[in-house]
N, C-alpha and C positions, 0 to 999 in steps of 0.2 A: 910706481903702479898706483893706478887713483883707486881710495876708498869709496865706495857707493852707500851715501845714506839714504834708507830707505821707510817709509812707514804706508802699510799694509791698515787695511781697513777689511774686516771679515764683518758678515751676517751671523747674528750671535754670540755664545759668549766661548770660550775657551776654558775648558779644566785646567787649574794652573797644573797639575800632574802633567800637563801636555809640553809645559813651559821649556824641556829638556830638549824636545823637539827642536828647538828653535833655535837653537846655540845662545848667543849672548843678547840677543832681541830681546826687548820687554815688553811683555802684555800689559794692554792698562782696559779696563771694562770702562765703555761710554756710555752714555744714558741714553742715547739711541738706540737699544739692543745690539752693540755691535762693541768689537775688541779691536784693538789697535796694537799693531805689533810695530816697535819700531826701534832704530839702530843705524849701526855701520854694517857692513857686509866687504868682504875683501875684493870679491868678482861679479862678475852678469853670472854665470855659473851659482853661484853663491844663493842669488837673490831668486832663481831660477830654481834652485830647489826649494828655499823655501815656499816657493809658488804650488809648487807641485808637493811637498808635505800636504800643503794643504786642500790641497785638490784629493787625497788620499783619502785623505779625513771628512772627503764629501760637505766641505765650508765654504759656504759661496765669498767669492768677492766681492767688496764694496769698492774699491778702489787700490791703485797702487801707487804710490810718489817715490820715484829713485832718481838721486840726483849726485855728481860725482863732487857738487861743492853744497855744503850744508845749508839748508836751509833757513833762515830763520826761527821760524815758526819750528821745525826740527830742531832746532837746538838748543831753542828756548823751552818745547816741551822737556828733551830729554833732563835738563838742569832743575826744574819745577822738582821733578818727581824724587 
C-alpha cells in the first residue's frame, strides 16, 4: 500500500496546542503568515481528513502537495528540521 507524502500550506499561523490534531504531521510557521503542515499519511482518506480538520477549524487553504513518491524538496525539508 503506497505512503502519501504530503505538505499542506494554511493562511495563518496554528496554535501548536492544535498539533494533536494532526497526528504525526509537522507544523513549521513561514514568514509568509502561513504554517506548513507536512508528512507521510497512510491513505487519500488519511490526507482527506486532515483537509477537513481544517476546514473545521475555519483555516483557509494555501495549497496542498500529496504525492505517493517523495518529493525532494519534501524530504529535504522534513531532514532540515
Amino acid at each position: 500500500m503506497p505512503m502519501y507524502y504530503i505538505e499542506i500550506r494554511v493562511k495563518g499561523k496554528i496554535d501548536p496546542n492544535w498539533s494533536d490534531w494532526f497526528g504525526e504531521l509537522q507544523l513549521q510557521e513561514d514568514t509568509c503568515d502561513e504554517t506548513i503542515l507536512r508528512g507521510k499519511l497512510p491513505d487519500m482518506a488519511a490526507v482527506y481528513g486532515v483537509i477537513s480538520r481544517l476546514g473545521s477549524l475555519v483555516i483557509p487553504l494555501v495549497s496542498v502537495i500529496c504525492a505517493e513518491e517523495p518529493d525532494v524538496e519534501l524530504t529535504q525539508s522534513e531532514t532540515n528540521e
